[in-house]
C-alpha positions in Angstrom: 13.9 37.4 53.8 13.7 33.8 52.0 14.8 34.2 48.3 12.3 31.9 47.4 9.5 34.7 48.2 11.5 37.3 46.5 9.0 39.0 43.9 10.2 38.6 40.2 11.1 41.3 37.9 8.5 41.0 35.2 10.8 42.2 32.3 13.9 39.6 33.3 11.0 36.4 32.8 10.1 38.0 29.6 13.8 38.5 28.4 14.5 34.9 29.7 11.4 33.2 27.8 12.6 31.1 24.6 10.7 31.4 21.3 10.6 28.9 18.7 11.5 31.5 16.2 14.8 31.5 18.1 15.0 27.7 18.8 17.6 25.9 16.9 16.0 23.7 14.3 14.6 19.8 15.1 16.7 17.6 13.1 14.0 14.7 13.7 11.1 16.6 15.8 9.1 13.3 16.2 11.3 12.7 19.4 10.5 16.4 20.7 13.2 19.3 22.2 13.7 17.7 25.2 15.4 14.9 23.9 17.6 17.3 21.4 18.7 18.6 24.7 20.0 15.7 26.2 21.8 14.8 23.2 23.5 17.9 23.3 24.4 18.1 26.8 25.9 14.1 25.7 27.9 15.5 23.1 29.5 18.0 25.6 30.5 15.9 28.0 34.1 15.3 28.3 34.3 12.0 30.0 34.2 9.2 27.4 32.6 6.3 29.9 29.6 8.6 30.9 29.4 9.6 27.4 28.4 6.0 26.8 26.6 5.8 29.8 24.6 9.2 28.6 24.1 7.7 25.3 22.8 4.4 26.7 20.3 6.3 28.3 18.6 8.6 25.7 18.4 5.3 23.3 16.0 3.6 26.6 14.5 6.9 26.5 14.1 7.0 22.3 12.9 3.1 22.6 9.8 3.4 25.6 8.4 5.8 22.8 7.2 2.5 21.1 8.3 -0.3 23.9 7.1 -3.1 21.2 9.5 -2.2 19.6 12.5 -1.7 21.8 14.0 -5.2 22.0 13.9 -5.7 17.9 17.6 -5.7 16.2 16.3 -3.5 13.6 14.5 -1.4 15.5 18.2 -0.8 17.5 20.2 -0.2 14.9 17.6 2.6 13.5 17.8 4.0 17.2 21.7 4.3 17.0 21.6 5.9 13.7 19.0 8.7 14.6 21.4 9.6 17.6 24.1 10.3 16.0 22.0 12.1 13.3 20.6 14.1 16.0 23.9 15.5 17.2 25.0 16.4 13.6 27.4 13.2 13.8 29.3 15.0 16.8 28.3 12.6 19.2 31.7 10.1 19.9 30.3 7.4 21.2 31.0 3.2 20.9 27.8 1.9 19.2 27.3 -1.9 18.3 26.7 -0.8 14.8 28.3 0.8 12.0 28.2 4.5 13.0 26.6 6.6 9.8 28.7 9.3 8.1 26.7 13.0 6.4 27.9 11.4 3.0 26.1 8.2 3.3 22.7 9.7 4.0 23.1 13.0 1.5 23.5 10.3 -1.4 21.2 10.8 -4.2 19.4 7.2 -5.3 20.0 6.0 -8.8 17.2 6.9 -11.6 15.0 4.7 -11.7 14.4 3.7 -15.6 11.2 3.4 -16.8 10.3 1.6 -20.0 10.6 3.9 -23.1 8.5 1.6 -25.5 6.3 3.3 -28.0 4.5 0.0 -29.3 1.8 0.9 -32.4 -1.0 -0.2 -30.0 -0.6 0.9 -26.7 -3.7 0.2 -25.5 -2.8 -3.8 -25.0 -0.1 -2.5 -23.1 3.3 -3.6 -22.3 2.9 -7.0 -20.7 1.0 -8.3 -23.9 4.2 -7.7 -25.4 6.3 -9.6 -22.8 3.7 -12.9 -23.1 3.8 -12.9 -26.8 7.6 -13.0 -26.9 7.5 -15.7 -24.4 4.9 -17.6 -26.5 7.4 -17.1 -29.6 9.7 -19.0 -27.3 7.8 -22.2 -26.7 8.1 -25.3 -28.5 4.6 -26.3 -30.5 2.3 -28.1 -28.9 -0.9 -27.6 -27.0 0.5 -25.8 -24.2 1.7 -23.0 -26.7 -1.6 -23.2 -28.3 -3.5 -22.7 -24.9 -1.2 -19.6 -24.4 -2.1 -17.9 -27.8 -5.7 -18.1 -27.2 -5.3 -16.5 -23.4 -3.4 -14.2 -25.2 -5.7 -13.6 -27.8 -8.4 -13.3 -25.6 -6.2 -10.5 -23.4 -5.8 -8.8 -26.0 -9.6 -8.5 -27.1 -10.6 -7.5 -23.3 -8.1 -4.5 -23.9 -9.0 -3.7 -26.8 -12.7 -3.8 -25.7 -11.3 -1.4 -22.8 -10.9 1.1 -24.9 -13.4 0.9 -27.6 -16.9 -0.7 -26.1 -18.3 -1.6 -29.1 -17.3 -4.9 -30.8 -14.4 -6.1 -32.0 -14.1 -8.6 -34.7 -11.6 -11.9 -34.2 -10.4 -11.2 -37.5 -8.4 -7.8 -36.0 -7.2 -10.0 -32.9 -5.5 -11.9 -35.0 -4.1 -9.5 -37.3 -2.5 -7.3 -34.5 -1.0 -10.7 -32.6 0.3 -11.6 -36.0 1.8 -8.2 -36.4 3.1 -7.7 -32.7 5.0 -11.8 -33.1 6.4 -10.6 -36.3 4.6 -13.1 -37.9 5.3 -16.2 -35.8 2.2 -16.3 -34.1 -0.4 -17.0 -36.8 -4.0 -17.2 -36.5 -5.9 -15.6 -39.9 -6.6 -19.3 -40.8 -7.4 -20.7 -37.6 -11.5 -21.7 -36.6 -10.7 -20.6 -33.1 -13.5 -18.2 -31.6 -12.3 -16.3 -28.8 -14.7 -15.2 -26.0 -18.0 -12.7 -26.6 -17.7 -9.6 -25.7 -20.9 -9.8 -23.5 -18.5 -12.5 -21.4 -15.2 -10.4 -21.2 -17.2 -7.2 -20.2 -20.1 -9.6 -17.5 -19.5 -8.3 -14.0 -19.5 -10.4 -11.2 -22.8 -10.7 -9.5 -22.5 -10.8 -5.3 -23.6 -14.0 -4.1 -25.4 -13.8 -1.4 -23.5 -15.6 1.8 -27.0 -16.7 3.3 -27.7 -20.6 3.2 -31.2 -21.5 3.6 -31.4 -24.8 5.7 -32.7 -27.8 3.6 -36.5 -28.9 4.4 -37.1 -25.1 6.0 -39.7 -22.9 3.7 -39.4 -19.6 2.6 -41.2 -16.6 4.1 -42.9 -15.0 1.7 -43.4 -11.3 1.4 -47.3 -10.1 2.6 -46.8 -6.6 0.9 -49.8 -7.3 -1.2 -52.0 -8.7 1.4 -54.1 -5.7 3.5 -53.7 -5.4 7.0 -57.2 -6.8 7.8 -57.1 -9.8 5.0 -55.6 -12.7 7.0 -57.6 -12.1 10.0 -60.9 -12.7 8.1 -59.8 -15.6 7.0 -59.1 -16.7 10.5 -62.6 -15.2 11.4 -64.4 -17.1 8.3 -62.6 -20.5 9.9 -63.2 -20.8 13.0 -67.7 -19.9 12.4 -69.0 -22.9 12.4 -71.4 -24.5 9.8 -74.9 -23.7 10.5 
């Protein structure tokens, strides 16, 4: 009798099914089992030349997952590096780039530092700060004097951020004057810095319909009842007895 009719023992499928539970772990499971596998079966093969030639062929593979992408340098190099991170760096292959090492990639990145300032008025914030000692800087003239005011004027929309009802000039300049140590100084000065109705005015949308020149506007009839115009077209065309 043909072995391919042979009747299956039910409890020899069952023992020979695979289970993810028992499934080595996906090191990168975007790419899918499959693929693990032929790395694996790369890795084992003894023959350096087809090892090269097996390697070769899973990066085609890896790259017709996104085929805009194949022919990209970049998008090559990061092809040869998830190979060999795929085979747990056991894969001995020649790559035209700088194989990875476990080292390389387990490194930790540097902490990033944040600023630790704790200025008296936080709410202007930190880049307040940084103008006004760039404004202490600046030679006189009326380029430094077009900077205080923007400042100044920053500096009340932040305040005004915080606290909506008004602020007085008068504490503008007392906190700049404070926060130049004293090099910035405008108790004495007649400048008036914006309104507060201006620094808190939104934006109104402007409507991106042009209506032709000469062209008349068409008028709303929601006041007029349905049977209005017509009499008027009735009481027109009677004629004059």
């Amino acid at each position: 009798m043909n072995t391919k009719y042979i009747k299956e023992v039910a409890n020899d499928v069952v023992f020979n099914l695979e289970y993810n539970a028992e499934r080595p772990h996906l090191i990168i499971p975007e790419y899918g089992r499959h693929l693990q596998k032929l790395i694996d079966q790369a890795t084992l093969i003894e023959d350096r030349d087809e090892r090269n030639k097996a390697a070769k062929y899973i990066i085609q593979v890896m790259g017709s997952l996104n085929p805009h992408l194949r022919d990209v340098p970049d998008f090559q190099h990061k092809l040869w590096d998830q190979i060999f991170i795929m085979s747990d760096f056991k894969l001995d292959v020649e790559s035209p780039y700088p194989v990875p090492t476990r080292e390389v990639l387990q490194l930790k990145p540097d902490v990033l530092q944040y600023p630790q300032n704790f200025p008296k008025y936080r709410f202007y914030g930190n880049n307040i700060k940084y103008m006004i000692d760039v404004a202490n800087k600046w030679e006189e003239g009326e380029m430094k004097s077009a900077l205080v005011k923007v400042i100044a004027n920053h500096m009340k929309k932040s305040y005004l951020s915080w606290n909506k009802d008004t602020v007085k000039d008068d504490v503008i300049f007392e906190h700049l004057y404070e926060l130049s140590g004293g090099k910035l100084d405008m108790l004495q000065s007649t400048e008036e810095l914006l309104t507060t109705t201006d620094l808190l005015r939104t934006n109104k949308r402007v409507s991106n319909k042009i209506t032709p020149a000469g062209q008349p506007k068409i008028q709303s009839n929601k006041n007029n009842k349905p049977g209005k115009s017509n009499q008027v077209h009735k009481n027109q065309n009677r004629k004059s007895l």
